[in-house]
ZASEKOL-400606 format. One record per residue: residue in three letters; z negated, x negated, y negated of N, C-alpha, C in turn. Coordinates in steps of 0.001 Angstrom, whole numbers, padded with zeros to 6 digits, always signed. Layout:
N
ALAZXYZXYZXY ...
END
This chain:
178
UNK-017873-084317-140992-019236-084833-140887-020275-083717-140990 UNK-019805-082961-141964-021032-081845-141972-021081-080643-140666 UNK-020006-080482-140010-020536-079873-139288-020444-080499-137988 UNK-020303-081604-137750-021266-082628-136828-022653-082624-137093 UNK-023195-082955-138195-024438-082339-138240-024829-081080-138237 UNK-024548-080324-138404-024807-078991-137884-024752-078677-136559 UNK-024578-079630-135985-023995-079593-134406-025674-080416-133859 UNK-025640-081282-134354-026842-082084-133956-027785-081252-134187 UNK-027998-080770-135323-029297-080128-135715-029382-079116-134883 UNK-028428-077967-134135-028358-077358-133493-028875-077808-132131 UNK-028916-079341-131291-028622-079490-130397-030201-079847-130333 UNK-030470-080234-131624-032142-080721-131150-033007-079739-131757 UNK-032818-078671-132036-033063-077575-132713-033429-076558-131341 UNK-033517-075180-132290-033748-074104-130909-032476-073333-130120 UNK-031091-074337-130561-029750-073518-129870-029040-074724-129763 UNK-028244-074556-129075-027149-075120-128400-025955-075357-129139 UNK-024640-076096-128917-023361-075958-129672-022789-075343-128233 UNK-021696-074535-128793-021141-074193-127576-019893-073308-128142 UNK-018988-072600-127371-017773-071943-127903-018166-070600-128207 UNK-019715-070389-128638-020116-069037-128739-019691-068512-129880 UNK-019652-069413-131094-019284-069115-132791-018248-068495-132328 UNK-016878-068798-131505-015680-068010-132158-015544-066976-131555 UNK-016579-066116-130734-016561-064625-130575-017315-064202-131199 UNK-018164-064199-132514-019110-063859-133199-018322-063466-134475 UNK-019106-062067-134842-017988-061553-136325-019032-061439-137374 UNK-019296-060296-138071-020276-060106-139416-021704-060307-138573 UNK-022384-061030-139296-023843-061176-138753-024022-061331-137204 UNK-023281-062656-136568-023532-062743-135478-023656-062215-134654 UNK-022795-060701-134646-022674-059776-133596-020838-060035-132701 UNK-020986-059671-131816-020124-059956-130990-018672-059372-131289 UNK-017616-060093-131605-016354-059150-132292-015540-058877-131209 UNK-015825-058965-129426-014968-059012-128592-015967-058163-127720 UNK-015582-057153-126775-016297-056813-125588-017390-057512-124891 UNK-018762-057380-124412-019511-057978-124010-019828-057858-122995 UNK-019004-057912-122038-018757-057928-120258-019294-056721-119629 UNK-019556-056880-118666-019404-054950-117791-020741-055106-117295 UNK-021427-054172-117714-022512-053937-117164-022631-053387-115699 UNK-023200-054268-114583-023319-053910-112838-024229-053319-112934 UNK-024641-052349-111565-025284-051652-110845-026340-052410-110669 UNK-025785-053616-110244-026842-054806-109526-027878-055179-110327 UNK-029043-055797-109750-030222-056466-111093-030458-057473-110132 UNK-030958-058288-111351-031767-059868-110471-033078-059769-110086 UNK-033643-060761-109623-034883-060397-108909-035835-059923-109987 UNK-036315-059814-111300-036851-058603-111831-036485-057324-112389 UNK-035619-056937-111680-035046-055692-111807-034454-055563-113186 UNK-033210-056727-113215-032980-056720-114783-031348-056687-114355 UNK-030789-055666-115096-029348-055431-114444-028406-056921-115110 UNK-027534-057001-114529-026366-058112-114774-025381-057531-115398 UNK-024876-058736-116887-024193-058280-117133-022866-059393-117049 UNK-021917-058843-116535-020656-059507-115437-019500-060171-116817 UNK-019512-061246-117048-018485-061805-117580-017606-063065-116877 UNK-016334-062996-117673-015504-063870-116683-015952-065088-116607 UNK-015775-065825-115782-016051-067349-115584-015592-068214-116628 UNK-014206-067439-116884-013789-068883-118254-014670-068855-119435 UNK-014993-067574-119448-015662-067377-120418-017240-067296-120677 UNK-017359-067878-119426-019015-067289-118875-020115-068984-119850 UNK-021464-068432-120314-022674-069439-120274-022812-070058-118865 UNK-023025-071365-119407-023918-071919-118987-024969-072307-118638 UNK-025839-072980-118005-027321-073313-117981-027036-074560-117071 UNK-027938-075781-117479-028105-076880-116294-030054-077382-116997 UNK-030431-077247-116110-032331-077774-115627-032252-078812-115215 UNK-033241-079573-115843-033759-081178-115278-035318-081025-115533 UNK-036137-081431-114818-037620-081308-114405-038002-082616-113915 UNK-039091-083556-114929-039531-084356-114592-040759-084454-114873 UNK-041711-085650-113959-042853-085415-114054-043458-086123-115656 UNK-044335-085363-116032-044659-086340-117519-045727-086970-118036 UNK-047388-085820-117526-048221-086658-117293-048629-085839-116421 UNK-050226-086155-116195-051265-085695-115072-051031-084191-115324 UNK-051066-083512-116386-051069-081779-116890-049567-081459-117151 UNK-048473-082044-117394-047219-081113-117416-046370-081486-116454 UNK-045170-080817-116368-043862-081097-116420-043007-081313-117529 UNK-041892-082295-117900-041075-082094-118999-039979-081115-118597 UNK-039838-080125-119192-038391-078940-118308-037411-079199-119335 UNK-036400-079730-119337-035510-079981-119988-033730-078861-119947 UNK-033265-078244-120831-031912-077180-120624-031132-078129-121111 UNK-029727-077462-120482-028460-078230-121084-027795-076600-121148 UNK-027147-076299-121985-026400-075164-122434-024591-075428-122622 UNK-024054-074618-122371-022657-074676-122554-022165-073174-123281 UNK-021406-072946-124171-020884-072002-124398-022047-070140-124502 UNK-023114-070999-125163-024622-070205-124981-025354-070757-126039 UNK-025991-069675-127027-026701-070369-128128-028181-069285-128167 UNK-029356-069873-128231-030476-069327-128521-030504-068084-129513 UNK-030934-067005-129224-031054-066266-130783-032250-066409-131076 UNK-032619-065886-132363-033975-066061-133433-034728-065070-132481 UNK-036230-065352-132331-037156-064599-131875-037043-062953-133236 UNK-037110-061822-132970-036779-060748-133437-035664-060428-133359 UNK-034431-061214-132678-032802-060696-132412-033179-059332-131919 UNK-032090-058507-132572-031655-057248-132372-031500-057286-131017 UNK-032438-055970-130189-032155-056009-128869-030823-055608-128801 UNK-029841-056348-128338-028130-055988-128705-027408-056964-127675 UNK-026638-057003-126672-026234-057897-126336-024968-058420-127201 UNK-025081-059479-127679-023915-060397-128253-023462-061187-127076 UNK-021878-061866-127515-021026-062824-126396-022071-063747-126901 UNK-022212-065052-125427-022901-066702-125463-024102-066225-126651 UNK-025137-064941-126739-026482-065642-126913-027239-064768-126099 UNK-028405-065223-126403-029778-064482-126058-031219-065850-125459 UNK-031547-065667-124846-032736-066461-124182-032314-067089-122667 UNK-033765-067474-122648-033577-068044-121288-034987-067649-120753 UNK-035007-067483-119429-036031-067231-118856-036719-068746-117711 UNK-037949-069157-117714-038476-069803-116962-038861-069252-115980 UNK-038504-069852-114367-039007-069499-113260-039893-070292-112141 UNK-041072-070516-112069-041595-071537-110758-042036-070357-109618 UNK-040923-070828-108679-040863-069929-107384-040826-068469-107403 UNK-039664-068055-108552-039436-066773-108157-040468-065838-109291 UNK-041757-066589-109927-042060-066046-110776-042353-066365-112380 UNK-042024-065223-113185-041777-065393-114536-042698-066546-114709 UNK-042858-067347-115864-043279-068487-116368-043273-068193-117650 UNK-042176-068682-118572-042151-067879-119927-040676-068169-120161 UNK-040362-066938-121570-039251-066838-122080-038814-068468-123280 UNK-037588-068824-122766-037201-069654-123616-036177-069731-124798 UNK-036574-069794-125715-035895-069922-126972-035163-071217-127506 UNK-035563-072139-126794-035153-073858-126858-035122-074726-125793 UNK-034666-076054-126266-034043-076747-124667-035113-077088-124034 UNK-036685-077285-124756-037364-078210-124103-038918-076902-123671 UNK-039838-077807-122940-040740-076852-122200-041906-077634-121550 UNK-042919-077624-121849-043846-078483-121131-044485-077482-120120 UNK-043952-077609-118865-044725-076753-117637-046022-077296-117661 UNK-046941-076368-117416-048065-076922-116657-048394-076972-115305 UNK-048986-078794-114969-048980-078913-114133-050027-077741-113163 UNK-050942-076743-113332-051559-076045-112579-050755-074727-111790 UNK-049406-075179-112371-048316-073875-112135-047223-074783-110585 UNK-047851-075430-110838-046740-076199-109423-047668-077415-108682 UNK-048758-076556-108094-049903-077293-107141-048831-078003-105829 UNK-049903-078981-105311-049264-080016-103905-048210-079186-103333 UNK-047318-079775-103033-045872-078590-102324-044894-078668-103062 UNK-043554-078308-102502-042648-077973-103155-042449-076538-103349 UNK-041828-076887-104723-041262-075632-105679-040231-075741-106295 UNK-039334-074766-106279-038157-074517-106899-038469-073549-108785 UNK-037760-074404-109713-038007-074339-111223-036701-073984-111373 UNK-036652-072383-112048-035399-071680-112397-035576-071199-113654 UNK-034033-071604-114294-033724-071286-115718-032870-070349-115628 UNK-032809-068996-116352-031641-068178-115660-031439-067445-117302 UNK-030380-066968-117783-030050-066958-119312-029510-065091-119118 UNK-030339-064826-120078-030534-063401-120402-029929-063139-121827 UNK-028760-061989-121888-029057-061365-123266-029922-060677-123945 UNK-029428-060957-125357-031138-059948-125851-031312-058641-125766 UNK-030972-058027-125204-030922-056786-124627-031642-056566-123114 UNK-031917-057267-122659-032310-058308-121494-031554-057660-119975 UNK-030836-057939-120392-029496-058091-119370-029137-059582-118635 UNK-029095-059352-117626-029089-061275-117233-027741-061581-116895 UNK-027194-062494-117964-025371-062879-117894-025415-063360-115971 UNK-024428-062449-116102-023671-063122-114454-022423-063615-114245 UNK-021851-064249-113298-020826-064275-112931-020325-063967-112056 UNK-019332-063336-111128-019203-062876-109745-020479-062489-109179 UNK-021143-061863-110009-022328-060826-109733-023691-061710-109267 UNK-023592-062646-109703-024462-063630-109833-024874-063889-110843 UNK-026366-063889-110864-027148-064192-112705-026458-065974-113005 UNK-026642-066055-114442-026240-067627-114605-027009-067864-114824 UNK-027490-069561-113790-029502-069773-113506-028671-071161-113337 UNK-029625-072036-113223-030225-072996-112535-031211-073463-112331 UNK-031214-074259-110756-032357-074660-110269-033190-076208-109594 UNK-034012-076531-109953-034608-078189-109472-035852-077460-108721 UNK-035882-078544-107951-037104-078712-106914-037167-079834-107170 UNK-038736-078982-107207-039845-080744-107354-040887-080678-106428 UNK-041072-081594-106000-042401-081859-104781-043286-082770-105298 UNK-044601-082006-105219-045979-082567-105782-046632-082789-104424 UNK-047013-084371-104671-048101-084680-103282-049053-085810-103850 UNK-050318-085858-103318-050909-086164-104076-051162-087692-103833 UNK-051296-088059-104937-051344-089824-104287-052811-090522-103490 UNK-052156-091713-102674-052893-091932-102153-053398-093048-102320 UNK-054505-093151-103805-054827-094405-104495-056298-093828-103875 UNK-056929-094519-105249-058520-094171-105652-058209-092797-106219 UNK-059622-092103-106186-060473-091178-106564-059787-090893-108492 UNK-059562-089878-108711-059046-090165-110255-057862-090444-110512 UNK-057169-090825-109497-055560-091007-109919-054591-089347-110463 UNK-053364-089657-110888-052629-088182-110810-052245-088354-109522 UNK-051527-086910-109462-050546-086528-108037-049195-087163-108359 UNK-048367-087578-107501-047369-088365-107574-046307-087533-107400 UNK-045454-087334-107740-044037-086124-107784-043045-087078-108076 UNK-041737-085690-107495-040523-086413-107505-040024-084836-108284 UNK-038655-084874-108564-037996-083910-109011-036857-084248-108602 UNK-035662-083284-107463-034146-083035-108010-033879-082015-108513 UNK-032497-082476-109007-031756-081310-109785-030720-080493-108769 UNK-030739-079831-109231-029623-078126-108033-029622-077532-109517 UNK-027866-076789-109315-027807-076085-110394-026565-075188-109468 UNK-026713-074280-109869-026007-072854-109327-025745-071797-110713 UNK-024785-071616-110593-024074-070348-111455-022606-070626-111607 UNK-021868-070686-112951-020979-070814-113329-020393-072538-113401 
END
């Protein structure tokens, strides 16, 4: 029971449960190799760092509309846990952050599952909303040389009531990585 709750509190908290604890040794540093650092970088010139698939984080994004001024941005995490804002720039196995993306540009760094976009960040049109999970070292976990991200598109159009209404949106989900 108790560490079912510790699991919950974690889950509605600023980290995730995931299989990250059992590569973690004295003070939450990594007791196993922390994948191979590539040549390659993601689109802000942030190199990848290459771990196996079995072993690789997760990320899954859901984006819905919430009122007239946000988005609700919602994470799902697998085998990936938040670290404390001041983590040792260090890459550890399954932690670090997450990064917010609307169309390719930064938004903000995430420390927890949840996120109220603002709506002035995703005007009439569609846009693609990317979550892509960085160590704290800011290295962006990959897999087969691919960052581990996911992504929703949402299309904002504006309704066609009276004068004063909100804009009417839809959101799907797309998720790409591991």
């Amino acid at each position: 029971p108790a560490a079912l709750a510790v699991c919950v509190l974690l889950l509605t908290g600023s980290a995730g449960c995931g299989t990250g604890a059992a590569h973690e040794g004295k003070d939450g540093e990594s007791a196993s190799p922390v994948g191979k650092l590539l040549d390659r970088t993601d689109t802000e010139g942030r190199r990848l760092r290459e771990v196996d698939r079995k072993d690789a984080p997760a990320v899954g994004l859901e984006v819905q509309p919430d009122t007239a001024a946000t988005w609700d941005v919602r994470l799902t995490l697998h085998a990936f846990r938040f670290s404390p804002d001041g983590a040792k720039r260090k890459a550890v196995a399954h932690r670090g952050y997450a990064y917010l993306f609307v169309d390719d540009r930064p938004v903000t760094r995430l420390r927890g599952l949840a996120y109220r976009l603002p709506a002035r960040l995703v005007p009439h049109g569609t846009h693609h909303v990317t979550a892509r999970l960085y160590a704290d070292d800011g290295t962006a976990w990959a897999v087969q040389g691919k960052p581990v991200e996911s992504t929703a598109d949402i299309t904002v159009s504006e309704a066609e009531t009276t004068p004063g209404d909100s804009p009417t949106a839809t959101a799907s989900r797309a998720s790409s990585g591991p």
